[in-house]
C-alpha positions in Angstrom: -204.1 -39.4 105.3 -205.9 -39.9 108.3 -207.0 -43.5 106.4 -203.5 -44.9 106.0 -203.2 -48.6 107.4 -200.5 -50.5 108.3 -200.7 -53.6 108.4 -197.3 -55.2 109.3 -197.1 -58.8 111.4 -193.4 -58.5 113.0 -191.0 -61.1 111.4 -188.9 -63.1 113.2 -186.0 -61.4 114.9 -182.6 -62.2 116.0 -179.8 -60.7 117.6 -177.0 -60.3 115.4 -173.5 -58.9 115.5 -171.4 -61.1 118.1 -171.5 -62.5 121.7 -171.6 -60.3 125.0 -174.1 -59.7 127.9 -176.3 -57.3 125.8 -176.9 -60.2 123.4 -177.9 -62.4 126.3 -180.6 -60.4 127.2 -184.5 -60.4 125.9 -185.9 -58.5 123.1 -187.6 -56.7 125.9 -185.1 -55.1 127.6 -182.7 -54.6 124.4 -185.0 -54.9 121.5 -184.2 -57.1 118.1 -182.9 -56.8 114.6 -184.1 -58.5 111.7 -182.0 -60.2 108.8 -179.2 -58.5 107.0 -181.0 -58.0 103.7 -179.6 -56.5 100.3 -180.0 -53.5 99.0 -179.9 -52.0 95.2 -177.2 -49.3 96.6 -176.1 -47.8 99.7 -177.9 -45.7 101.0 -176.7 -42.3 101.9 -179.6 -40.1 102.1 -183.4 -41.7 103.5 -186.3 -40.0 103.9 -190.0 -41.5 104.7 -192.4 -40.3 102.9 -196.3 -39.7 103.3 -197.0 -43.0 101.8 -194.8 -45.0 104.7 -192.2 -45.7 102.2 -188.7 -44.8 102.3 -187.2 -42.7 99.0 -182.9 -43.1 99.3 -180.6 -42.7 97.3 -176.3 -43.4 97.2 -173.4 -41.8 96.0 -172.5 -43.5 93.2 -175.9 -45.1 90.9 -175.2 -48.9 89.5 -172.4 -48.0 86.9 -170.3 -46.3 89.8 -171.0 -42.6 88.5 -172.6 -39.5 90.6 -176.0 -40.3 91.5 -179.4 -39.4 90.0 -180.6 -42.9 90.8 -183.6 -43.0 93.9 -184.8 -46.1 94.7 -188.5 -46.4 96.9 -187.9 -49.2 99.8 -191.9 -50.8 100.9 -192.4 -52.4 104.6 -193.9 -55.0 103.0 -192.7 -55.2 99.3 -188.7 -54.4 100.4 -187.4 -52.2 97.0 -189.0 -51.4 94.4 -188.1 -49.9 90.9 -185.7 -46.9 90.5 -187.5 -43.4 90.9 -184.6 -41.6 89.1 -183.9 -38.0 89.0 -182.3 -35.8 86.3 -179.9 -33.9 88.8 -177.5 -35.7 91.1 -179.0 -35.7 94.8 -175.8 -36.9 96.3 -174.4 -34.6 99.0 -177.9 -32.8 99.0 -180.0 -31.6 102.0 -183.4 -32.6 102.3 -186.3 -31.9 104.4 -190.9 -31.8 104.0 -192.8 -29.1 102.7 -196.1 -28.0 104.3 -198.0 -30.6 101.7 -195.8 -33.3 102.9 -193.6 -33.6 99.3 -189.6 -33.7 100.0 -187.8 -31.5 99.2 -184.3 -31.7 97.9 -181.4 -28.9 97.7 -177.7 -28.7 96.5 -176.1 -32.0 95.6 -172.4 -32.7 94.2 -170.8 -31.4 90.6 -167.6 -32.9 91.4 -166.0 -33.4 94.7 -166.2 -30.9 97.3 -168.5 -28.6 94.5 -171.7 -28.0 95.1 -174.9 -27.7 93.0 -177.5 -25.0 92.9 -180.2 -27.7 92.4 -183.9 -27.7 93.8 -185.6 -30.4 93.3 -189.0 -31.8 95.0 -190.5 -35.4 94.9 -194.0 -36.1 94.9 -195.2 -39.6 97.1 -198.9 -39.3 95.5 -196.9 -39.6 91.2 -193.6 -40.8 92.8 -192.4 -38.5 90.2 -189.2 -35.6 90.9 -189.6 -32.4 89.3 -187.2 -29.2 89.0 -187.4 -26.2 90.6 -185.9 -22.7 90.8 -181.5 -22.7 91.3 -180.7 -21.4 94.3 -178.4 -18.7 94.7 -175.4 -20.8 95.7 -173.7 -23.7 94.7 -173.9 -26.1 98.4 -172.3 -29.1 98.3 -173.6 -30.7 102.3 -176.2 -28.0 103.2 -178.7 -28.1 105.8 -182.4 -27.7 104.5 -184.9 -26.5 107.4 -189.0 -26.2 107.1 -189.7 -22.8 108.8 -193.1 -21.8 110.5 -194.4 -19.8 107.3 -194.3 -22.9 105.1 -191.0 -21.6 103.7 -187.6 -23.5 103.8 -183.6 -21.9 104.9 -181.0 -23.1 103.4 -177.7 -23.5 105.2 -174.1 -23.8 104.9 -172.4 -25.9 102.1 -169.6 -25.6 100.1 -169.9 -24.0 96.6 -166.2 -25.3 95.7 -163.0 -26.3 97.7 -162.4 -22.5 98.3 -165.2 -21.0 99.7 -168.2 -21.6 101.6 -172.0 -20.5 101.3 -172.0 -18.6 104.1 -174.5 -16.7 103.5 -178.3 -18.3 104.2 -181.3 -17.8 102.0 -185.1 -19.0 101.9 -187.0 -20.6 99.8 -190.7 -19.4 98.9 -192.5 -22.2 97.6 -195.7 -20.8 95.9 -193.3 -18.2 94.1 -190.4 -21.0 93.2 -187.8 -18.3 94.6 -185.1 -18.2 96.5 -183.8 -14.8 98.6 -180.8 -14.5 100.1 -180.0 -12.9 103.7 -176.9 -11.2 103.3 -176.8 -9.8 106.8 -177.0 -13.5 107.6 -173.8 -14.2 106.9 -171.7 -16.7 108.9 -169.5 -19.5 108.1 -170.6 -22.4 109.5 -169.7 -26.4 109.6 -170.8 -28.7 106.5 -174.4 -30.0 107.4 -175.2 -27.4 110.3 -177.7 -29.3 113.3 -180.3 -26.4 112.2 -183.5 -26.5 114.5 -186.3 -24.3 114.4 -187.4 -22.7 118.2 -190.8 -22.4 119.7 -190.4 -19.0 119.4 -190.1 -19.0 115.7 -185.7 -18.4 116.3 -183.4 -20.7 114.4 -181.1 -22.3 116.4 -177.8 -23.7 115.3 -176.7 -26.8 117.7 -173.5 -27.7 116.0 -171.2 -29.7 115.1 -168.9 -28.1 117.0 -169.2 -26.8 120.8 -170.1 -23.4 119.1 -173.8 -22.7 119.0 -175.9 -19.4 118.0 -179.3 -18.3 117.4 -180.3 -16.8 114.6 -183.7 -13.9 114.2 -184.8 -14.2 110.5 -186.6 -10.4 110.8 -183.6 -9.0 111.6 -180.9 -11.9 109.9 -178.5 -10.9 113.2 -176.7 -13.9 115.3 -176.6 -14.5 118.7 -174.4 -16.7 120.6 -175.7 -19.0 123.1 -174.0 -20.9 124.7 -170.8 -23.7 124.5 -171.6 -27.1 124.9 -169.3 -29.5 126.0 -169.1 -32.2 123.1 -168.6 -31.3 119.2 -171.7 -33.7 118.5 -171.7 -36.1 115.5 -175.5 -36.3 115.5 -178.8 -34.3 117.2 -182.1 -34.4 117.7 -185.2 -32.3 119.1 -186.0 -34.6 121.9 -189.1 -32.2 123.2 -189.6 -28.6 121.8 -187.1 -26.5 122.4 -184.8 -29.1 124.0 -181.7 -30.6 121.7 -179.3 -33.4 122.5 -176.5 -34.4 120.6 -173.6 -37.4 121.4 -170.2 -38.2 120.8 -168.1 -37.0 117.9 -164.1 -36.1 118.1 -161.3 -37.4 116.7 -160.8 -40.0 118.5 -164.6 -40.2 119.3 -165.7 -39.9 122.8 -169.0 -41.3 124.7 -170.5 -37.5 126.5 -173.6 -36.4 125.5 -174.9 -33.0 125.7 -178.7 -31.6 126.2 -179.5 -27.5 126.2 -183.1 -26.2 126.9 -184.1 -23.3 124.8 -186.8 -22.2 126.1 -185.1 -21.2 129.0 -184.2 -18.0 129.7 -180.6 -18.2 130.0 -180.1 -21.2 128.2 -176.7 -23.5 129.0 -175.7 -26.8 127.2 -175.6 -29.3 130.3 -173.9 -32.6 130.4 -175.9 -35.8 130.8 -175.2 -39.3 131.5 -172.0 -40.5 129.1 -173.0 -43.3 126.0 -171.8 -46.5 126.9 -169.4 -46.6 123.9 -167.4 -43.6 122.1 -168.6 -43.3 118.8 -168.4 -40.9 115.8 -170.3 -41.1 112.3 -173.5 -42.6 114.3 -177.2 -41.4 113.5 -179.7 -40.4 116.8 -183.2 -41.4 116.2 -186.3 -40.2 118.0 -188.5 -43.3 118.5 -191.9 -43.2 119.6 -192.0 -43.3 123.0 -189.8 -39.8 122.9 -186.6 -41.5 123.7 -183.7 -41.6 121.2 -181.7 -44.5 119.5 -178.1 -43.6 118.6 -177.0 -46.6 116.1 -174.1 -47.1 114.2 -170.6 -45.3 114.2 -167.0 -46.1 114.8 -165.0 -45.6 118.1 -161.6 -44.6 115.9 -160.6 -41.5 114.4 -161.1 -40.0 111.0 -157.9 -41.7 109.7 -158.7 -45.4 110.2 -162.5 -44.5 110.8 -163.9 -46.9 108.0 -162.2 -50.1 109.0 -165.1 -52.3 110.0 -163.3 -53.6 112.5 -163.8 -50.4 114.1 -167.1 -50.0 114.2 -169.5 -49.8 117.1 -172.4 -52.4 116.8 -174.1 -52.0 119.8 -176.8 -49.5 119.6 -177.6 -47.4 122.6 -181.2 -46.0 123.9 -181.8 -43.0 125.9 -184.2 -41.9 128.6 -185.1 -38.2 128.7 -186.7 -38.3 132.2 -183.3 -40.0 133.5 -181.1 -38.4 131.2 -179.3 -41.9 130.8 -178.8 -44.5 128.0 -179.4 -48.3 128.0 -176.8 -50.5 125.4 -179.5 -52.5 122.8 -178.8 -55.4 120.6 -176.0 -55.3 118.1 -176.9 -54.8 114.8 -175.2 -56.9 111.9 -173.5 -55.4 109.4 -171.6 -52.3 110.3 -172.9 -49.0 109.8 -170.4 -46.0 109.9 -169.9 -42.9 107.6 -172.9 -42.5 105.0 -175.4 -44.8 107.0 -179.1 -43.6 107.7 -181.3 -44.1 110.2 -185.1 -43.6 109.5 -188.0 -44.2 112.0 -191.0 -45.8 110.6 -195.1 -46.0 111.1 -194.9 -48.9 112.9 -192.3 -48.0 115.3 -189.9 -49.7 113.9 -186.1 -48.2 112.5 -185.1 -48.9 109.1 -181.0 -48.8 109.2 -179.1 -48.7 105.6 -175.9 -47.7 103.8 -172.6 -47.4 105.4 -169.7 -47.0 102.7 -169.5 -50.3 101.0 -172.1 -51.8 102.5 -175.2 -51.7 100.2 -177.5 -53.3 102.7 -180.1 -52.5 105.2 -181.9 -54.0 108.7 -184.6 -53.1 110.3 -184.8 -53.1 114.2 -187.5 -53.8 116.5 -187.4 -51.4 119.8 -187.6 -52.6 123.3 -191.7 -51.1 123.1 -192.2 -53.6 120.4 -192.1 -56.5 123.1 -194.1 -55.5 125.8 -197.9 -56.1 125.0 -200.4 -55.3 122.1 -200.6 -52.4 120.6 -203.1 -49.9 121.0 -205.4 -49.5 117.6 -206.6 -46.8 115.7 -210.0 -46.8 114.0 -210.6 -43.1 112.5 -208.4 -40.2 112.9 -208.6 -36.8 111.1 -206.5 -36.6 107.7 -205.8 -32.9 108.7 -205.5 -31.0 111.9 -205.3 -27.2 112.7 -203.0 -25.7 115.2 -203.9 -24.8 118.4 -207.7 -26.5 118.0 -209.0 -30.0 119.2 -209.8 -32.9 117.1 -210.8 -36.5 118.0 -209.5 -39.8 117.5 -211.3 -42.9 117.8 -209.7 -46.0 119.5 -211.1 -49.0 121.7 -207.9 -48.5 123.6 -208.5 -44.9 125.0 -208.7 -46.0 128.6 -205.3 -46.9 128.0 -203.3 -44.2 126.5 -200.6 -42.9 128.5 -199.0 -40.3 125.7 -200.3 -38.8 122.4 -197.5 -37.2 120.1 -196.8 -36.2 116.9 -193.6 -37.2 115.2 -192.4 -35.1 111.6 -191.0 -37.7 109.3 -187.4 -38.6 108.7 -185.4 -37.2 106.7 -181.9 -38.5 107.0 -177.8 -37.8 105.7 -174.7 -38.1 107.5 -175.9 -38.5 111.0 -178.4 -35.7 111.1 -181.7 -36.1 110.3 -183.3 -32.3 109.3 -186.6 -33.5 109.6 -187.4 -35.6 112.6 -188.7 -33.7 115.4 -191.2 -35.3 118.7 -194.3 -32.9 119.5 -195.8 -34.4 122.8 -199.9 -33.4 122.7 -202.4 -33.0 125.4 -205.6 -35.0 125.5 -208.4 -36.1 127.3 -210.0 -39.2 127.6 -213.4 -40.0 126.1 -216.0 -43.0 125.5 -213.8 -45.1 123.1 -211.9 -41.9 121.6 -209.7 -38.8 122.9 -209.8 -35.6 122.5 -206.5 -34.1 121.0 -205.1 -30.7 121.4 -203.0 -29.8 118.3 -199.3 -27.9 119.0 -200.0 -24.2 119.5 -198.8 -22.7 116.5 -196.5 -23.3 113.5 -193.4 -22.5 115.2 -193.3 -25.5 118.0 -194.4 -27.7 114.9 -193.9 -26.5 111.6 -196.5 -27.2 108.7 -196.3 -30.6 107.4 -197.1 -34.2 107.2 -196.8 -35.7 111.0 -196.9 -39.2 112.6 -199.3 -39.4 115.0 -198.4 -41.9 117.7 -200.5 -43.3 120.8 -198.8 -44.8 123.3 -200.5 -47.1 126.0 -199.2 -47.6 129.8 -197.0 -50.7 129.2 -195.1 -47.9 126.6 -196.2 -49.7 123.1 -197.3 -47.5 120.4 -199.7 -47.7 117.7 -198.8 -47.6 114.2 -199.0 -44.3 113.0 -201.6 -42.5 111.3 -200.5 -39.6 108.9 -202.0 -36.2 109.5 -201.4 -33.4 107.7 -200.7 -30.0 110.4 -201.8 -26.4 109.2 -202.2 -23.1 110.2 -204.8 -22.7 106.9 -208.8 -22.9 108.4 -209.9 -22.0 104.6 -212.2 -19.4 105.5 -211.3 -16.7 103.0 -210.0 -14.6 106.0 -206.1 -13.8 106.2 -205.6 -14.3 110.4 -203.1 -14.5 113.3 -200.9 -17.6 112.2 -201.7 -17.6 108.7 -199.6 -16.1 106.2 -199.2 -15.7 102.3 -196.5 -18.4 102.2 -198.5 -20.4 104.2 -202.2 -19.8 103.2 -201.8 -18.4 99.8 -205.4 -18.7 99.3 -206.2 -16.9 102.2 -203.3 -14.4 102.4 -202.8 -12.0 99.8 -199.3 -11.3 98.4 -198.3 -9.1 96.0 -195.1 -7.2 93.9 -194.5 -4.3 91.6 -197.0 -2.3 90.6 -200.4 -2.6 91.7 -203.0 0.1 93.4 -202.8 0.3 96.5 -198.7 -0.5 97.2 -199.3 3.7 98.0 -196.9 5.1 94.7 -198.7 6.7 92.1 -197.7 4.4 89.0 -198.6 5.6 85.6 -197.0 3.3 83.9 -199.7 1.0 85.8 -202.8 3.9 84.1 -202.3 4.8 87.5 -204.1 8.2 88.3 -205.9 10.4 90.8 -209.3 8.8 89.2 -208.5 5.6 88.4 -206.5 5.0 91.6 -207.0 7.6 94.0 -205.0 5.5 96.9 -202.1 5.9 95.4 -202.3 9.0 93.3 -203.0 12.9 94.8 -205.4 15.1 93.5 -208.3 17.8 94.8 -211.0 17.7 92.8 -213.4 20.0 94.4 -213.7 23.6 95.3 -212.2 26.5 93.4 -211.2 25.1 89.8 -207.7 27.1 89.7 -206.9 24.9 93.1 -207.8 21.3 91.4 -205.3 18.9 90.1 -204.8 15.5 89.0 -201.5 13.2 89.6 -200.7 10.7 86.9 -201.2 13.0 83.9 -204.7 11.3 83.3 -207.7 12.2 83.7 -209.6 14.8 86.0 -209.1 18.4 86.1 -205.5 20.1 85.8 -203.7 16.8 85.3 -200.1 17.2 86.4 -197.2 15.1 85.7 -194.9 13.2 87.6 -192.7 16.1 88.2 -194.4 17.9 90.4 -193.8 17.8 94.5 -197.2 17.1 95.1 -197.5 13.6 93.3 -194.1 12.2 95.1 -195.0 9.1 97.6 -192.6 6.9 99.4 -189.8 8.4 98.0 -190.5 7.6 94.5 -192.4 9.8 91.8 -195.2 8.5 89.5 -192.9 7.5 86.3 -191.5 5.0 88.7 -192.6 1.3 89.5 -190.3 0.0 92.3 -189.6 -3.9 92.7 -191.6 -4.1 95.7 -193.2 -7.1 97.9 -195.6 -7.9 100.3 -196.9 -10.5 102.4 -200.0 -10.3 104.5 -199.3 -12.0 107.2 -195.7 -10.8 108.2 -196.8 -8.3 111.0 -195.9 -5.8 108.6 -198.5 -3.4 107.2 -196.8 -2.8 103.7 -197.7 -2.2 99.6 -201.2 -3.3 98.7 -202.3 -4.3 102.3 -205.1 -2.8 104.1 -207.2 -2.9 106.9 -210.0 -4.3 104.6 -207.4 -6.9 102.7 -205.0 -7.7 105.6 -206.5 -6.9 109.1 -203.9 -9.2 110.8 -201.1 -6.8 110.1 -202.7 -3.2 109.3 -205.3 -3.9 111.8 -209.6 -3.3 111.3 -210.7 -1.0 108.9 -211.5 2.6 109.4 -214.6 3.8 109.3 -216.6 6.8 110.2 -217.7 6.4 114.2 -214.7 4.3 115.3 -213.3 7.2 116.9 -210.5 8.3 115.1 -210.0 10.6 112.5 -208.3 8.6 109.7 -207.4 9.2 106.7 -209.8 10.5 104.2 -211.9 11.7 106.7 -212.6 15.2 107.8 -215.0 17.5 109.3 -217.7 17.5 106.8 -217.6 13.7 105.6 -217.0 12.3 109.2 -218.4 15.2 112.1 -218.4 12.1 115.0 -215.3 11.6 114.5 -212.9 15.0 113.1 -215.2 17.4 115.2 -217.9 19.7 113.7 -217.3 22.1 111.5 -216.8 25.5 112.0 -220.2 27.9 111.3 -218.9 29.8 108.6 -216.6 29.8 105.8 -213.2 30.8 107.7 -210.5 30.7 104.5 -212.0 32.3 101.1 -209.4 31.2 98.6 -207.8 27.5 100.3 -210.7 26.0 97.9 -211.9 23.7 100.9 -215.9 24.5 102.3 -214.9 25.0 105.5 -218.4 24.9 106.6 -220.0 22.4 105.1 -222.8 23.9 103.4 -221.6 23.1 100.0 -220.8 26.3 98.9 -216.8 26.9 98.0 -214.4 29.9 99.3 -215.8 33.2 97.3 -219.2 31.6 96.5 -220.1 30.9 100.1 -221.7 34.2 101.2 -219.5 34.2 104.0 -216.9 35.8 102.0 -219.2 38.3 100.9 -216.7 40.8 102.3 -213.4 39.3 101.7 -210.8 41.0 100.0 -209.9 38.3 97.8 -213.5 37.9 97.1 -214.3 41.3 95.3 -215.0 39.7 92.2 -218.6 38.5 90.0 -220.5 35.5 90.7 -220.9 33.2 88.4 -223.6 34.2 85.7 -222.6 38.2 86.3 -221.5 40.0 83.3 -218.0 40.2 83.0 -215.2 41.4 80.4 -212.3 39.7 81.6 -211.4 35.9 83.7 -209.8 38.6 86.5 -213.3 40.2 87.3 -214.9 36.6 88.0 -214.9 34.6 90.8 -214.7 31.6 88.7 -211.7 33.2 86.9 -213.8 32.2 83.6 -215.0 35.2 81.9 -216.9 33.6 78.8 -219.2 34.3 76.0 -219.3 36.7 72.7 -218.2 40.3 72.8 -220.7 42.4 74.7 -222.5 39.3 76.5 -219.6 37.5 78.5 -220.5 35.9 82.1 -218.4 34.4 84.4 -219.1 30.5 84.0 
C-alpha cells in the first residue's frame, strides 16, 4: 500500500454558484471547485476505497427500480463500468474492515423496510460477495469498525412499526453476527456512532440526547445534552466530536464535546455562517472540517433548490470558528455525499435529482508545493515507530493519519483524523503509530504530511494493526483481530474444563477436563468419562460434574483469547494475556496439579511418615501406598496380608484381591 502513487496535476478551477464577496476572493483564502460533471446516477452512498477510487451507489439503478447498481468513480479516468451487487445497498450503512474491504449492512425491501443483508466489496477483484444475515432487518443503520477488528451494528428500522433497537456485532473470521440484548435502546435512524479512546462507544446524535455505551457490560450511560440536534459529525481529534446545524427550520450553532474528559459537556462554538440542514462535514487534511451542501428551509419545502445553501463553510479547531468557501454549483441537499480524497481534494455527488458530481480544491491546495513522499511502510503496528522517507522533512509541520470515507446522509461512519508524533531525521521522519486499536481502529489509513505553509502531500495508504505475526497471542491482540495469533474456540474441545464424552473425552485421554485417581489403593481409583483407566464411572456420578454440567453434556460455549477473560480452552501456556504465565514447579505457588510430593519448593515437604492409612494418597512420598507403607504397620484398618501372603478371602488382603486355586490363593 505503502507504493500507491498519485499522480494528479490540478485542473483548472473556477468558482461557481452565483456572485457575492466569497466569490470575489482567491482560491487561497476560499479554495475552488472544478466543473459540474455528469454522473451515471446520484449518488447516495460513497466510500473511498484502498485503491483511491470512489465505490457509490443511488437509490434507484438506470431503469428507476431499488438499487443493486455500484458504479467505481477514478481521479483520473472519472466513472468507470458498473460493479453491481445482487442485494440492494440503498439505505445501507457502511464502513472498512481491518483489511481495508467495505463493508456493507441492511439496505431497503420496500420503503421504510429494512434488509438483513451483509455484504462486503473487495478493491483488489472489485468484486461484492455475501455474507451472513444479520439478525434484524435495518433500513438506515449505522455500521461502526470496533477496536477488536469486529463491526456494531446500530439502529434502523426493520418496518414502519418497529425499530432495531437492539445492537449486535459482527465477527468477521466467523461470518456471525450476536446480538446484545441488554443493549437495547431506541435510537434515531443513522445514529453519529464513534468509537472512544477508551475502547466506549459513544453515541453523538442526531438529537441533543447523547450516551455512552460499555460493550463488556452492553449498559448505557448518559452524557451529556448538547445544544444543537446536529445534521452531521465528525471526530475532529480523538475523543473530540463536533456536529452543526440541523432543525426544522435549520439553524447555524455548532456543537463540540471532549470525551476524554472527565466530566465531559457538549460546549457551544462559534455559529456557521449560514443555517443549514441535510449538509455533509468533512475532515480535510489539515484537521479542519468542511461542511458543504444543505438547505436553510425546513423538512416540508427542504428540496427546492432554490433553497439550498451553496456556500461551503471551513472550520478551525484551534479557533473554534468557520471561514465561508466558494460556492459550489449544482446544489447538494438530502442524499448528497461528501468524500475526501488522497490528494486532498473533496469529491461532492448526488443530491436528489441531481445525478452529478464536483470536486473541490481546499484553501491548502493554493499555498505552495506540496511536500513529497518517496517510501513509506505498506503496514504499521500500533504503538511502534516506523520511518518515512521525504526530501521535505525539514518541513513538516504535522503528520496524521486519516480512515477513509465512508459516506450516507450526512454522516460519514468512517472518517476519523489521528494526529501522530514524529521526529525529524536526515531526509525522513520517524513516526509514532496511534497507541492502540481503540484511538484508531484496525484498518486501511491515509497518511498525510503537512508542511509549514499548511499543504499536504498526497496520501500514502497504510494498512494499521495490532497483529506483529509472531505466533504469540499478546496485550492488544485478539482472536478477532489476530486470528493467527489468538486462539478461539467453541463447543467441545479439551481443555474448555467439562468432561465431554461425547468428545472420547475421559480421565486418560483428557485429564484437564475429566476427574480421576489413578494411583494408590485400587478400591479408591476411578475414571470419569466411562473410558478407559481403572473403575471407569459414568456421567452420573458427583465426582465427574464440572462447571455445572456433567460429562454427557457438550454446552455451546465460546472463547476468545484476547478478551481479558481467562475462559474454555485458554491457558496460561495457549493464552498468557488473559490467564496470565504458566505454572510451573518453583514459581512459588502451589497450583494446581501440584502437591507435596511432585512439587516440595513450592506445597511444602512432606510429612515423614504415612499419616492417613486408607485415603489412598502416599502421604510421604516414599512410594509406598496407605497399608503397604510400613508406617501403618499398626493401623487398625491395616490388619490385613500383604500382597503375596496366603489368603482365603479379598477381606483378609490388603489389596482386597485374594486370588489363586483352592488351597494356594495370595493377595495380588
Amino acid at each position: 500500500m505503502g507504493t500507491q502513487r498519485w499522480l494528479i496535476s490540478l485542473p483548472v478551477m473556477v468558482c461557481l454558484g452565483g456572485a457575492g464577496p466569497a466569490a470575489a476572493q482567491a482560491p487561497e483564502e476560499i479554495g475552488a471547485w472544478g466543473p459540474v460533471q455528469s454522473s451515471p446516477v446520484v449518488a447516495v452512498h460513497s466510500s473511498l476505497l484502498p485503491s483511491g477510487k470512489v465505490l457509490l451507489w443511488p437509490q434507484f439503478d438506470s431503469l428507476g427500480r431499488n438499487g443493486t447498481e455500484a458504479y467505481l468513480w477514478d481521479p483520473l479516468l472519472g466513472f468507470q463500468s458498473a460493479v453491481n451487487n445482487t442485494t440492494e445497498l440503498y439505505c445501507s450503512g457502511h464502513a472498512s474492515l481491518a483489511d481495508g474491504r467495505l463493508l456493507s449492512i441492511g439496505g431497503e425491501v420496500a420503503f421504510a423496510t429494512g434488509l438483513r443483508s451483509t455484504n462486503v466489496f473487495d478493491s483488489a477483484s472489485e468484486a461484492w460477495s455475501q455474507r451472513a444475515l444479520m439478525n434484524f432487518g435495518r433500513w438506515y443503520p449505522t455500521a461502526t469498525t470496533l477496536a477488536d477488528g469486529r463491526v456494531l451494528a446500530t439502529s434502523g428500522l426493520i418496518n414502519l412499526d418497529s425499530v432495531a433497537t437492539t445492537p449486535e456485532v459482527y465477527e468477521v473470521n466467523r461470518d456471525e453476527w450476536t446480538p446484545l440484548p441488554a443493549a437495547d435502546l431506541s435510537l434515531p435512524l443513522y445514529p453519529f456512532i464513534f468509537v472512544l479512546p477508551d475502547g466506549q462507544i459513544f453515541y453523538a446524535g442526531p438529537g441533543i440526547f447523547t450516551a455512552t455505551l460499555d460493550l463488556n457490560t452492553e449498559t448505557w450511560k448518559i452524557v451529556s445534552v448538547s445544544n444543537v440536534l446536529g445534521d452531521s459529525a465528525a471526530m475532529y481529534l480523538p475523543g473530540k466530536v463536533l456536529k452543526s446545524g440541523g432543525g426544522n427550520p435549520p439553524l447555524n450553532g455548532a456543537d463540540v464535546i471532549d470525551m476524554t474528559e472527565v466530566a465531559p459537556v457538549w460546549q457551544a462554538v462559534g455559529p456557521m455562517a449560514l443555517a443549514r440542514r441535510s449538509h455533509n462535514l468533512v475532515l480535510l487534511a489539515d484537521g479542519k472540517v468542511l461542511a458543504v451542501g444543505g438547505t436553510s428551509a425546513g423538512s416540508v419545502v427542504g428540496e427546492d433548490p432554490s433553497n439550498s445553501v451553496l456556500e461551503a463553510e471551513l472550520w478551525d479547531p484551534n479557533t473554534g470558528t468557520w471561514a465561508t468557501m466558494a460556492p459550489i454549483g449544482d446544489p447538494r441537499m438530502y442524499h448528497s455525499t461528501a468524500v475526501l480524497l488522497p490528494d486532498g481534494r473533496v469529491f461532492v455527488a448526488g443530491g436528489n435529482d441531481f445525478p452529478s458530481y464536483q470536486v473541490y480544491s481546499p484553501p491548502y491546495l493554493f499555498q505552495g508545493a506540496r511536500p513529497s513522499v518517496t517510501a513509506a511502510p505498506g503496514s504499521v503496528l500500533v504503538g511502534l515507530t516506523f520511518t518515512v522517507e521525504t526530501p521535505d522533512a525539514a518541513s513538516i509541520a504535522s503528520v496524521s493519519l486519516m480512515r477513509p470515507s465512508s459516506v450516507t446522509h450526512g454522516f460519514d461512519q468512517n472518517q476519523r483524523y489521528v494526529p501522530l508524533d514524529f521526529t525529524v531525521g536526515s531526509g525522513e521522519l520517524e513516526i509514532t503509530a496511534p497507541p492502540d486499536t481503540n484511538v484508531a481502529p484496525p484498518g486501511v489509513y491515509m497518511l498525510f504530511l503537512v508542511n509549514q505553509t499548511g499543504v499536504p502531500s498526497i496520501a500514502e495508504f497504510v494498512l494499521l494493526t495490532a497483529c506483529d505475526e509472531d505466533g504469540v497471542c499478546e496485550a492488544g491482540e485478539n482472536c478477532h483481530l489476530c486470528p493467527g495469533e489468538c486462539i478461539s474456540g467453541d463447543g467441545a474441545s479439551c481443555g474448555n474444563g467439562i468432561c465431554e464424552t461425547g468428545n472420547a473425552e475421559d480421565c486418560v485421554s483428557c485429564p484437564l477436563d475429566c476427574s480421576g485417581k489413578q494411583s494408590g489403593k485400587l478400591s479408591k481409583q476411578f475414571c470419569c468419562g466411562n473410558g478407559g483407566g481403572q473403575n471407569p464411572v459414568d456421567c452420573a456420578d458427583p465426582r465427574c460434574t464440572s462447571r455445572g454440567f456433567d460429562c454427557s453434556q457438550t454446552p455451546a460455549v465460546t472463547s476468545c483469547c484476547g478478551d481479558f477473560v481467562c475462559e474454555d480452552i485458554e491457558n496460561g501456556s495457549n493464552c498468557e494475556v488473559d490467564c496470565g504465565a504458566p505454572s510451573f514447579c518453583s514459581d512459588g505457588t502451589c497450583d494446581s496439579g501440584e502437591d507435596v510430593c511432585s512439587c516440595a519448593v513450592d506445597c511444602g515437604a512432606p510429612p515423614s511418615t504415612e499419616t492417613e492409612c486408607t485415603d489412598g494418597d502416599d502421604n510421604d512420598c516414599d512410594g509406598d501406598y496407605d497399608c503397604e507403607d510400613l508406617d501403618c504397620t499398626d493401623d487398625p484398618d491395616c490388619q490385613c496380608q500383604l500382597l503375596g501372603t496366603t489368603c482365603t478371602s479379598d477381606d483378609e488382603c490388603c489389596s482386597n484381591r485374594c486370588k489363586g486355586k483352592r488351597g494356594a490363593r495370595v493377595c495380588k
